[in-house]
N, CA, C, O and CB atoms as a CASP TS submission, in Angstrom:
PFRMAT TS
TARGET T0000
AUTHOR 0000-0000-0000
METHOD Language model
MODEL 1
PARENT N/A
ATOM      1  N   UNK     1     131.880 109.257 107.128  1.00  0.00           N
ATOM      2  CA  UNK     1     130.725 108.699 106.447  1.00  0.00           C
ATOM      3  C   UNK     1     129.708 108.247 107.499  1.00  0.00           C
ATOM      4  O   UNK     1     129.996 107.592 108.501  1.00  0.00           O
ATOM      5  CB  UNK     1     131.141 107.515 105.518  1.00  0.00           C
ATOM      6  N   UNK     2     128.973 108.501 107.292  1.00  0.00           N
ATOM      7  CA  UNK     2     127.786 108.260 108.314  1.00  0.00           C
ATOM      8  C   UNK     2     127.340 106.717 108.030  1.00  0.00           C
ATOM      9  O   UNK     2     127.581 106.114 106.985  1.00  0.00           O
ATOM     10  CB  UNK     2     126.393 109.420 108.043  1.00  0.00           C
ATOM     11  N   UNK     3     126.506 106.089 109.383  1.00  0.00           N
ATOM     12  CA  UNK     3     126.292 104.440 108.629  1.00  0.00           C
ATOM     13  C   UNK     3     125.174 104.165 108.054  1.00  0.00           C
ATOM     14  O   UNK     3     124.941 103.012 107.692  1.00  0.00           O
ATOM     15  CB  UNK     3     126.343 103.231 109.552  1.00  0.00           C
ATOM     16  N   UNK     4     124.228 105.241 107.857  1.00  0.00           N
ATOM     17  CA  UNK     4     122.854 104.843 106.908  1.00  0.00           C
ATOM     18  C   UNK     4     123.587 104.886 105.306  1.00  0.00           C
ATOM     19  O   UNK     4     123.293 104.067 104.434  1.00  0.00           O
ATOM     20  CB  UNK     4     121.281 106.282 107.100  1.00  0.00           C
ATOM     21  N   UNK     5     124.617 106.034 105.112  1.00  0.00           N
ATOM     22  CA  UNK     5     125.311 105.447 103.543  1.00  0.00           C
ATOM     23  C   UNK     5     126.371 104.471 103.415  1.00  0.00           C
ATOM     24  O   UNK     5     127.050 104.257 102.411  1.00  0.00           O
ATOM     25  CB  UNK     5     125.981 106.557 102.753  1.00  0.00           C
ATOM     26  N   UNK     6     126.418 104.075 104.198  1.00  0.00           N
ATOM     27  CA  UNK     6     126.540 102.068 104.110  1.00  0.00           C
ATOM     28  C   UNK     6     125.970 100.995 103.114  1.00  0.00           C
ATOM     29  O   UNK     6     126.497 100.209 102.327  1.00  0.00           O
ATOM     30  CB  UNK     6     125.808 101.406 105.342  1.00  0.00           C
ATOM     31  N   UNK     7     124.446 101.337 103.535  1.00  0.00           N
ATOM     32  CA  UNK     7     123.459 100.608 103.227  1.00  0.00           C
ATOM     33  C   UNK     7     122.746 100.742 101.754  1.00  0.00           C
ATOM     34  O   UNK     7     122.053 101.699 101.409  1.00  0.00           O
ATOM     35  CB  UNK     7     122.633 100.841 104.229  1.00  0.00           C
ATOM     36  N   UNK     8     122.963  99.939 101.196  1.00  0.00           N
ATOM     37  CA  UNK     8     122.171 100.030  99.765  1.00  0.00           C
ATOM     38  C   UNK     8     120.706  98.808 100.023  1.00  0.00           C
ATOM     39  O   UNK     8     120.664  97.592 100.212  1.00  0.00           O
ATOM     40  CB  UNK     8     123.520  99.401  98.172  1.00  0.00           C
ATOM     41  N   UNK     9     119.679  99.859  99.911  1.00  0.00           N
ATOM     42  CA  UNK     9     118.610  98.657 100.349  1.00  0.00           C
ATOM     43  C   UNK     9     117.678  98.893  98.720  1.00  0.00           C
ATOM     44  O   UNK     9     117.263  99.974  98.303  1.00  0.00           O
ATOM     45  CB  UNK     9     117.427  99.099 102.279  1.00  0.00           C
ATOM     46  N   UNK    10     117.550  97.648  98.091  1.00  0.00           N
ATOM     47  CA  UNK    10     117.093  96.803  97.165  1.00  0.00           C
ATOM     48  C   UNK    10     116.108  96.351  97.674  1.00  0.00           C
ATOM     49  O   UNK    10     116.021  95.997  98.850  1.00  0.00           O
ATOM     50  CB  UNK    10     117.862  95.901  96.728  1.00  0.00           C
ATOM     51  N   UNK    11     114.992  96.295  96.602  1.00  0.00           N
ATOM     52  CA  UNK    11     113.785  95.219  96.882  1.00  0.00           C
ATOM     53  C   UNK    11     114.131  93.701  95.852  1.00  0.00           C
ATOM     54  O   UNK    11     113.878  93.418  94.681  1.00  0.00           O
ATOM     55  CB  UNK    11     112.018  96.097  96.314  1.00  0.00           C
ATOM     56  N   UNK    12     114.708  93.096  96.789  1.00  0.00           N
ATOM     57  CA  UNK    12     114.891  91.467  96.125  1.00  0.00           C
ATOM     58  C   UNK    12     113.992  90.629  96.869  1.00  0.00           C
ATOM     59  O   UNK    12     113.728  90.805  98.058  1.00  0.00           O
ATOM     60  CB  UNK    12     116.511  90.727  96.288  1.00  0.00           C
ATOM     61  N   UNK    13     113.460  89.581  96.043  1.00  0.00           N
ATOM     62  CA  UNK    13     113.206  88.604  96.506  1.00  0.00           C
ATOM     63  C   UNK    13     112.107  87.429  95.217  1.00  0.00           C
ATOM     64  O   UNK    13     111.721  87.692  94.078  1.00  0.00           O
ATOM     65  CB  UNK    13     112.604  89.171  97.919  1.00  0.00           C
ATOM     66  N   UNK    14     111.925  86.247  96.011  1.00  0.00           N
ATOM     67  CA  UNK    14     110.606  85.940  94.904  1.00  0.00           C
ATOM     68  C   UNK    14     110.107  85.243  95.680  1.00  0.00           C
ATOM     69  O   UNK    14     110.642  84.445  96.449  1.00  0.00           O
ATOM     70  CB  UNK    14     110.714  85.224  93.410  1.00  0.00           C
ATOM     71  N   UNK    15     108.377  85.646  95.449  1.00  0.00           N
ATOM     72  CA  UNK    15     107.242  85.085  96.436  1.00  0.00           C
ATOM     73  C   UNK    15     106.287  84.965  95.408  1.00  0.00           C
ATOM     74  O   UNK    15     106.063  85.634  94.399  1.00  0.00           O
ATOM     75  CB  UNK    15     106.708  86.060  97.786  1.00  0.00           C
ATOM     76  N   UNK    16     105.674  83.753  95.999  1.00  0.00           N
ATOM     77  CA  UNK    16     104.846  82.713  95.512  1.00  0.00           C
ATOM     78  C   UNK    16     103.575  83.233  96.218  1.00  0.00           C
ATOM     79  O   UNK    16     103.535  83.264  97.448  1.00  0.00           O
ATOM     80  CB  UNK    16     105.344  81.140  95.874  1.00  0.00           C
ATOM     81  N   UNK    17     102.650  83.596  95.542  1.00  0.00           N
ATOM     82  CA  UNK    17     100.839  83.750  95.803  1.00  0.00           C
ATOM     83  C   UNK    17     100.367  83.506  94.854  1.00  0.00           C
ATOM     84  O   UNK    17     100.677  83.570  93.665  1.00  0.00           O
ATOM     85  CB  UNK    17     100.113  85.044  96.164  1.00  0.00           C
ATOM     86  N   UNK    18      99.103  83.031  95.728  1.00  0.00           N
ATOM     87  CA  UNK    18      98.070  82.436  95.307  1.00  0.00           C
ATOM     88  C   UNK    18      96.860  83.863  95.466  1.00  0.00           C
ATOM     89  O   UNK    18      96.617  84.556  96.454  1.00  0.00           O
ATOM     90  CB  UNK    18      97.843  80.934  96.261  1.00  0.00           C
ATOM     91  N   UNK    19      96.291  83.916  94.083  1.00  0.00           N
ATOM     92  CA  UNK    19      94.768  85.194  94.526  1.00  0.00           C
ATOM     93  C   UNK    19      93.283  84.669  93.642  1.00  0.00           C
ATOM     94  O   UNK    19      93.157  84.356  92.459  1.00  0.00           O
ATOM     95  CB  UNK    19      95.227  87.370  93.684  1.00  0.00           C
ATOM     96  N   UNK    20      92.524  84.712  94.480  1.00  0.00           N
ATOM     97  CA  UNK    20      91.472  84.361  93.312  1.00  0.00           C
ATOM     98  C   UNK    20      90.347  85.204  93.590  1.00  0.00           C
ATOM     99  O   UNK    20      89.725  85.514  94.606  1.00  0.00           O
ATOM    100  CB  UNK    20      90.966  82.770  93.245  1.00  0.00           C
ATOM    101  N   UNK    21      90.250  85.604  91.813  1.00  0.00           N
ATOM    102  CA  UNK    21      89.856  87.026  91.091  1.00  0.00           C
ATOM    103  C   UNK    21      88.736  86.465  90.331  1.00  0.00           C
ATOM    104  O   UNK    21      88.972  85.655  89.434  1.00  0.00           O
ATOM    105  CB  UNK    21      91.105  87.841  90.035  1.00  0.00           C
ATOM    106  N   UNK    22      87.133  86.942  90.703  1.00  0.00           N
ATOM    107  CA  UNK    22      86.190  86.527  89.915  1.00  0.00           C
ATOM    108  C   UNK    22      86.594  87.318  88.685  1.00  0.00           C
ATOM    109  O   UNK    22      87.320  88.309  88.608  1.00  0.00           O
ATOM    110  CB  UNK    22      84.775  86.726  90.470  1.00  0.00           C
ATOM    111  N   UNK    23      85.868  86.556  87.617  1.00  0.00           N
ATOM    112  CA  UNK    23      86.284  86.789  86.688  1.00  0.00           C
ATOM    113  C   UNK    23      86.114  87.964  85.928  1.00  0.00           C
ATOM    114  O   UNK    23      86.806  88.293  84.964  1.00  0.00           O
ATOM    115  CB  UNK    23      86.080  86.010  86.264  1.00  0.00           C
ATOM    116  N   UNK    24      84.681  88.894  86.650  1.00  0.00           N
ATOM    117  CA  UNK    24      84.334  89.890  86.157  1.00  0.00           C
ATOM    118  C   UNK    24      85.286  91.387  86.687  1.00  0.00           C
ATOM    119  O   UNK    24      85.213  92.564  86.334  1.00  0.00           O
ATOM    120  CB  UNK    24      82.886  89.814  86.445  1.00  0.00           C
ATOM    121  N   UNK    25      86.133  90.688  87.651  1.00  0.00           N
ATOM    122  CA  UNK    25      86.620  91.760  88.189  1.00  0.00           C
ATOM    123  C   UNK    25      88.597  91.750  87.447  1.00  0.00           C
ATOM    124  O   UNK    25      89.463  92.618  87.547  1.00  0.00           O
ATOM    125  CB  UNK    25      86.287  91.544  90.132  1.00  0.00           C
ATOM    126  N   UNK    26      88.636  90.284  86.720  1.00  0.00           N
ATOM    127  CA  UNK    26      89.776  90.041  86.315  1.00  0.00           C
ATOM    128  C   UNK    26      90.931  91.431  86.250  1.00  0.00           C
ATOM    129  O   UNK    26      91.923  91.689  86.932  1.00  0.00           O
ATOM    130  CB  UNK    26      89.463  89.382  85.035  1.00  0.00           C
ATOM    131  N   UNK    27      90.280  92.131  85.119  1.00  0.00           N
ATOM    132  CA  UNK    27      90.832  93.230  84.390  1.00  0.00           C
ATOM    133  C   UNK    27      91.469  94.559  85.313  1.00  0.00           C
ATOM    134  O   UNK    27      92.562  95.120  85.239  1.00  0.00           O
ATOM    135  CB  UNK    27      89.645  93.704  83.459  1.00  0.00           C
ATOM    136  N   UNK    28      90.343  94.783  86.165  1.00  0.00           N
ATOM    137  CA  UNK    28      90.746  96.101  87.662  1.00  0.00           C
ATOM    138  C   UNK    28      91.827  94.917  88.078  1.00  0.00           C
ATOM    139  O   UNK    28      92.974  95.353  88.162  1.00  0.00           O
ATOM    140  CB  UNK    28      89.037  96.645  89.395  1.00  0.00           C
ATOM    141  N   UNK    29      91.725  93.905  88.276  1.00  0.00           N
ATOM    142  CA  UNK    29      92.813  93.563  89.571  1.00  0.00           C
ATOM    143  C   UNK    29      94.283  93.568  88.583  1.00  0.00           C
ATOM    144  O   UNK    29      95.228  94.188  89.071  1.00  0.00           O
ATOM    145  CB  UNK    29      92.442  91.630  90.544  1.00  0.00           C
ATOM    146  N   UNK    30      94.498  92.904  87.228  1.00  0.00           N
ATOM    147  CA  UNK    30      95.324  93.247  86.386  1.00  0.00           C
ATOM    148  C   UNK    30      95.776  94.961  86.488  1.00  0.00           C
ATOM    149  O   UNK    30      96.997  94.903  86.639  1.00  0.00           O
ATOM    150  CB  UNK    30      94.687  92.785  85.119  1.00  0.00           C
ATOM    151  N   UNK    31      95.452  96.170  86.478  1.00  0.00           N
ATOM    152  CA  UNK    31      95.505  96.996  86.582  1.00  0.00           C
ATOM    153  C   UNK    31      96.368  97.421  87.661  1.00  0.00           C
ATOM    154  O   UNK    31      97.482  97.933  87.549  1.00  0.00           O
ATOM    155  CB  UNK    31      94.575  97.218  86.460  1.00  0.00           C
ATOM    156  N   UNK    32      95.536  97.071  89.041  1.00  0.00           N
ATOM    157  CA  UNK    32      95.770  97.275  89.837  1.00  0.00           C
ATOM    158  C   UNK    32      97.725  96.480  89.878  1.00  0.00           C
ATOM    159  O   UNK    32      98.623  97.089  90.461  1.00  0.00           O
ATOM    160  CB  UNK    32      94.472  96.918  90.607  1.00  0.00           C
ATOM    161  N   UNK    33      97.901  95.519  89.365  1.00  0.00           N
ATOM    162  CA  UNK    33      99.110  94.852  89.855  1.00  0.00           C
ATOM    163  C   UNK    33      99.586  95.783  89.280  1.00  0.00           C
ATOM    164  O   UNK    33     100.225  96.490  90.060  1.00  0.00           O
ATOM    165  CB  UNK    33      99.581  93.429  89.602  1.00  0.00           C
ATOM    166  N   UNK    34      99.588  96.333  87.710  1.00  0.00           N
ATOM    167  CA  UNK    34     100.622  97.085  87.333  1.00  0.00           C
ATOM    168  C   UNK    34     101.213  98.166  88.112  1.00  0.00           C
ATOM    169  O   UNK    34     102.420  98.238  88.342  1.00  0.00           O
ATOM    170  CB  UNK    34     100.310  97.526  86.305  1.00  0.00           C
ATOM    171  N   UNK    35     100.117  99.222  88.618  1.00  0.00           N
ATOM    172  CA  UNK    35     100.108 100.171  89.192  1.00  0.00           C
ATOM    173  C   UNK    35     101.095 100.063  90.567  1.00  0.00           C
ATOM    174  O   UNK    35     101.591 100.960  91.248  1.00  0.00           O
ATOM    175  CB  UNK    35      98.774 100.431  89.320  1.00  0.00           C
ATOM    176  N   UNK    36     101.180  98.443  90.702  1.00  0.00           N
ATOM    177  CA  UNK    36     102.292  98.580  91.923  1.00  0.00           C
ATOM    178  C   UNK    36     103.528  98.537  91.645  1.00  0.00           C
ATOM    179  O   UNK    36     104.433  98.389  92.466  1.00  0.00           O
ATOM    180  CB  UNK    36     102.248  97.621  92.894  1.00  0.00           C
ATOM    181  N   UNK    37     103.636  98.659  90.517  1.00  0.00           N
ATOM    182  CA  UNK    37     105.426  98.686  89.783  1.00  0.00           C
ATOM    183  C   UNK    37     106.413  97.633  90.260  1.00  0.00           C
ATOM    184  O   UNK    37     107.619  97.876  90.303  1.00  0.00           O
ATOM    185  CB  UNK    37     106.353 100.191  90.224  1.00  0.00           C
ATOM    186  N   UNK    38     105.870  96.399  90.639  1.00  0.00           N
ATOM    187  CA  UNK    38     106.404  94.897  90.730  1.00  0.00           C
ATOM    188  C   UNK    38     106.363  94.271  89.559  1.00  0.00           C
ATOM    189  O   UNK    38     105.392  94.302  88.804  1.00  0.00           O
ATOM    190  CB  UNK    38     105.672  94.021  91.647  1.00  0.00           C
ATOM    191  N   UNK    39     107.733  93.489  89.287  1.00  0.00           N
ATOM    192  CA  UNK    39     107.285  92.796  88.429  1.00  0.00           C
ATOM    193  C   UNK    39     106.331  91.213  88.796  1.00  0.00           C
ATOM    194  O   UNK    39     106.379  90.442  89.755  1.00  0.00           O
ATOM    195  CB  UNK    39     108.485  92.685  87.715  1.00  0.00           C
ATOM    196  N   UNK    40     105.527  91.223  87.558  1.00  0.00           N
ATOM    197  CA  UNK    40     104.615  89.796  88.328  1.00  0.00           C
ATOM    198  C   UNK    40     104.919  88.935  87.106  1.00  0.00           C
ATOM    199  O   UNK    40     105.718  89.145  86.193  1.00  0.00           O
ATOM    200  CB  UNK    40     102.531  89.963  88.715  1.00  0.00           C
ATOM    201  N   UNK    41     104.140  87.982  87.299  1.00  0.00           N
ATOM    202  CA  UNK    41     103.789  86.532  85.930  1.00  0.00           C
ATOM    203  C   UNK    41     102.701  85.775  86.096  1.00  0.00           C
ATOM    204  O   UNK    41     102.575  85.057  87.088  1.00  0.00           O
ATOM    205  CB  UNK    41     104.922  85.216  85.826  1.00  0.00           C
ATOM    206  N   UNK    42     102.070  85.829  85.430  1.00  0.00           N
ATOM    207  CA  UNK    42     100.519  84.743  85.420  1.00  0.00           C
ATOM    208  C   UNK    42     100.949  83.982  85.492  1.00  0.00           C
ATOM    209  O   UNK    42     102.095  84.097  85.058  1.00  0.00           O
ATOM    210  CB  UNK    42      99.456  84.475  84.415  1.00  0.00           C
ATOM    211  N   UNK    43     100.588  82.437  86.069  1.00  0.00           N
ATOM    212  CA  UNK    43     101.166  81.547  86.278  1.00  0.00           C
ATOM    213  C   UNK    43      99.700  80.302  85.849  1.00  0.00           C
ATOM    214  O   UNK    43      99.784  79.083  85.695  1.00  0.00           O
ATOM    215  CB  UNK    43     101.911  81.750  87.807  1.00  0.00           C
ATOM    216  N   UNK    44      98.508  81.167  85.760  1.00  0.00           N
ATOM    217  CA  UNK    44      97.291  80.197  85.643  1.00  0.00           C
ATOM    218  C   UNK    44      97.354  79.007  84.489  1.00  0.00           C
ATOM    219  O   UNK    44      96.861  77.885  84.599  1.00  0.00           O
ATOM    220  CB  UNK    44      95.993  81.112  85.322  1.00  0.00           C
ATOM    221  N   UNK    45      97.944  79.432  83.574  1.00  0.00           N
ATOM    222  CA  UNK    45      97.597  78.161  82.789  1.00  0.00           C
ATOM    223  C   UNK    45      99.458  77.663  82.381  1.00  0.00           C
ATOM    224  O   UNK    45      99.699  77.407  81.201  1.00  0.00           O
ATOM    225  CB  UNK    45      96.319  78.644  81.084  1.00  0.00           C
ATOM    226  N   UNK    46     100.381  77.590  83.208  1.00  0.00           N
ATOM    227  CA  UNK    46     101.536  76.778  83.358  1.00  0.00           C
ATOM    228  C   UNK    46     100.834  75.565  84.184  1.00  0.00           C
ATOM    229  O   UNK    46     100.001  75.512  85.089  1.00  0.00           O
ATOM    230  CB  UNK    46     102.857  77.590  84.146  1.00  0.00           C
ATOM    231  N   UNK    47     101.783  74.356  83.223  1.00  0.00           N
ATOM    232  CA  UNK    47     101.181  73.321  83.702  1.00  0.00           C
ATOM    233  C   UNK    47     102.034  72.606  85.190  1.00  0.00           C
ATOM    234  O   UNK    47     101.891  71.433  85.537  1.00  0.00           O
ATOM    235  CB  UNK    47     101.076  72.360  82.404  1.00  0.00           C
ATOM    236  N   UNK    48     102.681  73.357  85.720  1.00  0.00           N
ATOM    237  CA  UNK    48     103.483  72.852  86.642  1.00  0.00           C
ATOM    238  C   UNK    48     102.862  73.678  87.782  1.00  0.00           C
ATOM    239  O   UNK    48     103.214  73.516  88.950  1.00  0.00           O
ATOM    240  CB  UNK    48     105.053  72.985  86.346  1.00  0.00           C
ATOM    241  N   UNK    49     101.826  74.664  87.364  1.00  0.00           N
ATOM    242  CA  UNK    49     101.135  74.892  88.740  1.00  0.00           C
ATOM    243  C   UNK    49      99.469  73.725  88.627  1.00  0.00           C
ATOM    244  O   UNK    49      98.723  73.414  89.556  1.00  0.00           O
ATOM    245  CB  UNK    49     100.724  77.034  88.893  1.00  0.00           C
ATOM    246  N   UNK    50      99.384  73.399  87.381  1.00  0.00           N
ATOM    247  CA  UNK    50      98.150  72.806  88.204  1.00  0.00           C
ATOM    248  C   UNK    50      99.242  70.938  88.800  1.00  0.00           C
ATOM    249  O   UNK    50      98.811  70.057  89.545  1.00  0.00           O
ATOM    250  CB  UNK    50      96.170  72.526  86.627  1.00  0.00           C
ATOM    251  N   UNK    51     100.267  70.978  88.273  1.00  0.00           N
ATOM    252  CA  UNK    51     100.601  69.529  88.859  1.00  0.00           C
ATOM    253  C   UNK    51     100.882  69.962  90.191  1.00  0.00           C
ATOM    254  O   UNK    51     100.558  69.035  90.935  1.00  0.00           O
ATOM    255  CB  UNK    51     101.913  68.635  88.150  1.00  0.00           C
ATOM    256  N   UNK    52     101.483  71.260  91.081  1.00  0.00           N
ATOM    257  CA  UNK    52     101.729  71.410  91.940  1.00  0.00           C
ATOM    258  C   UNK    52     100.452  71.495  92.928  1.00  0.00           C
ATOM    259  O   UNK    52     100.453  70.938  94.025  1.00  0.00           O
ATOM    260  CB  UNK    52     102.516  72.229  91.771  1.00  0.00           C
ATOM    261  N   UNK    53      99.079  72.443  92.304  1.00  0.00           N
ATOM    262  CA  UNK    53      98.203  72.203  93.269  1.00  0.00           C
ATOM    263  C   UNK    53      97.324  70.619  92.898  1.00  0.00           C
ATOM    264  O   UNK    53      96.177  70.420  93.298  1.00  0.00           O
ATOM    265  CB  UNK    53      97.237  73.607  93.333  1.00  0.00           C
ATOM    266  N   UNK    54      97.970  69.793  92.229  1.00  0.00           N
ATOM    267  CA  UNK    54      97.132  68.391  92.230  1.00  0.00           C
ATOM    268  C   UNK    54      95.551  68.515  91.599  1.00  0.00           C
ATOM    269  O   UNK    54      94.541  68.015  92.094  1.00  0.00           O
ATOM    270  CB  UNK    54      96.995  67.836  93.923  1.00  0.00           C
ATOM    271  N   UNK    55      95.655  69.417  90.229  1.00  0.00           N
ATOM    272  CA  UNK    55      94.531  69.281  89.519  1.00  0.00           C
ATOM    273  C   UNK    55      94.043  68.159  88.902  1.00  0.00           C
ATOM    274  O   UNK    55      94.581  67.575  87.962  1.00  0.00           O
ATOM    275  CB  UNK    55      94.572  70.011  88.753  1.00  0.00           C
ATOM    276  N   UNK    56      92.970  67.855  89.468  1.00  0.00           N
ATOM    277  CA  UNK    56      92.286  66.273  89.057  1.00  0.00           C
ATOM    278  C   UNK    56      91.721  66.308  87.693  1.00  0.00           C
ATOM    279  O   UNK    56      91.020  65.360  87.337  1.00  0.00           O
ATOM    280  CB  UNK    56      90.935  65.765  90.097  1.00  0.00           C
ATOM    281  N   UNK    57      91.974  67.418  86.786  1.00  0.00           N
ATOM    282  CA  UNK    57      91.662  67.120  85.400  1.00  0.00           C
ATOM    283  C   UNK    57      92.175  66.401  84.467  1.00  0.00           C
ATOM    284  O   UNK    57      91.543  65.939  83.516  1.00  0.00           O
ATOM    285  CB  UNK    57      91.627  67.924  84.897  1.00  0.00           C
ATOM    286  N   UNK    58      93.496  66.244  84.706  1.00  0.00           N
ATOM    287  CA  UNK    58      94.145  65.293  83.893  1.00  0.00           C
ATOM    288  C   UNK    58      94.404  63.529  84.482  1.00  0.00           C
ATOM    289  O   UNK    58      95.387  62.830  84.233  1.00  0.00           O
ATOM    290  CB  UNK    58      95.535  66.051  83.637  1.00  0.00           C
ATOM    291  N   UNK    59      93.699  63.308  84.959  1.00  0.00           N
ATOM    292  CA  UNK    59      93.811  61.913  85.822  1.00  0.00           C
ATOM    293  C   UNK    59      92.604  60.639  85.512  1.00  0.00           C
ATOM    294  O   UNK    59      92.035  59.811  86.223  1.00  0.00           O
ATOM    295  CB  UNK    59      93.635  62.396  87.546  1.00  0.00           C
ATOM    296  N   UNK    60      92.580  60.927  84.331  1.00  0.00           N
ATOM    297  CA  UNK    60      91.484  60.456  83.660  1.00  0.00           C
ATOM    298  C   UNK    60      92.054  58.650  83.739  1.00  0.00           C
ATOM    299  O   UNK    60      93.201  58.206  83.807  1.00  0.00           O
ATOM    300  CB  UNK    60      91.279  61.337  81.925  1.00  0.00           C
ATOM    301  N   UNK    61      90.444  57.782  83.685  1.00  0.00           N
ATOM    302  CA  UNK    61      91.191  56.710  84.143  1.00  0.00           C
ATOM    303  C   UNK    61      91.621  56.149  85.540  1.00  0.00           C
ATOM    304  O   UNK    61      91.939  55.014  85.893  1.00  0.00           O
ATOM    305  CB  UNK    61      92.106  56.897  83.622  1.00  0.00           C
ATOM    306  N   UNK    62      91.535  57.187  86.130  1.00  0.00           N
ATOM    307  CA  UNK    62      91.777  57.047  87.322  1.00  0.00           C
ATOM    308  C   UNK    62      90.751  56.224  88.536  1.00  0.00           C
ATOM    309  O   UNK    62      90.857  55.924  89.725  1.00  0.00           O
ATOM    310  CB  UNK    62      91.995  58.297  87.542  1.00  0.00           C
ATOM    311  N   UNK    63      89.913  56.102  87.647  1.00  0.00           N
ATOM    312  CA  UNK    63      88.482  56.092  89.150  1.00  0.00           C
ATOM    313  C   UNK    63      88.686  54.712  89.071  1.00  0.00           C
ATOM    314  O   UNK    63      89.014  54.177  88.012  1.00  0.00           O
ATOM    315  CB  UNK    63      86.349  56.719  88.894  1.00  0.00           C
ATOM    316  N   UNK    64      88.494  54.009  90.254  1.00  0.00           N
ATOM    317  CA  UNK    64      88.374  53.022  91.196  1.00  0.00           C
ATOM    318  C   UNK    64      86.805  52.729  91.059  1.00  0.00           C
ATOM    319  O   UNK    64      86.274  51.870  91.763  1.00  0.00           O
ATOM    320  CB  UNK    64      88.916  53.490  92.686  1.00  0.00           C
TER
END
């Protein structure tokens, strides 16, 4: 047996990005993700990404 059929190589993993897509171009860049045959997930309106990037919209009350 030779040692390259050893190897079973898989694409695993999970990575976290950030992209920002004017809005007129939203739809091509949607496209475009499919076309790369990854799976993805919108993540824009989960509320545990705006607590993670510290969105000051909900902090009402807040001002000093």
């Amino acid at each position: 047996m030779l040692c390259c059929e050893l190897w079973c190589i898989i694409d695993v993993g999970k990575i976290l990005c950030g992209i920002q897509v004017p809005d007129k171009e939203n739809e091509q860049f949607d496209q475009w993700l499919m076309n790369l045959g990854y799976p993805f997930v919108e993540e824009t309106k989960n509320p545990a990404y705006a607590d993670f990037l510290g969105d000051d919209d909900d902090t009402e009350g807040d001002e000093e």
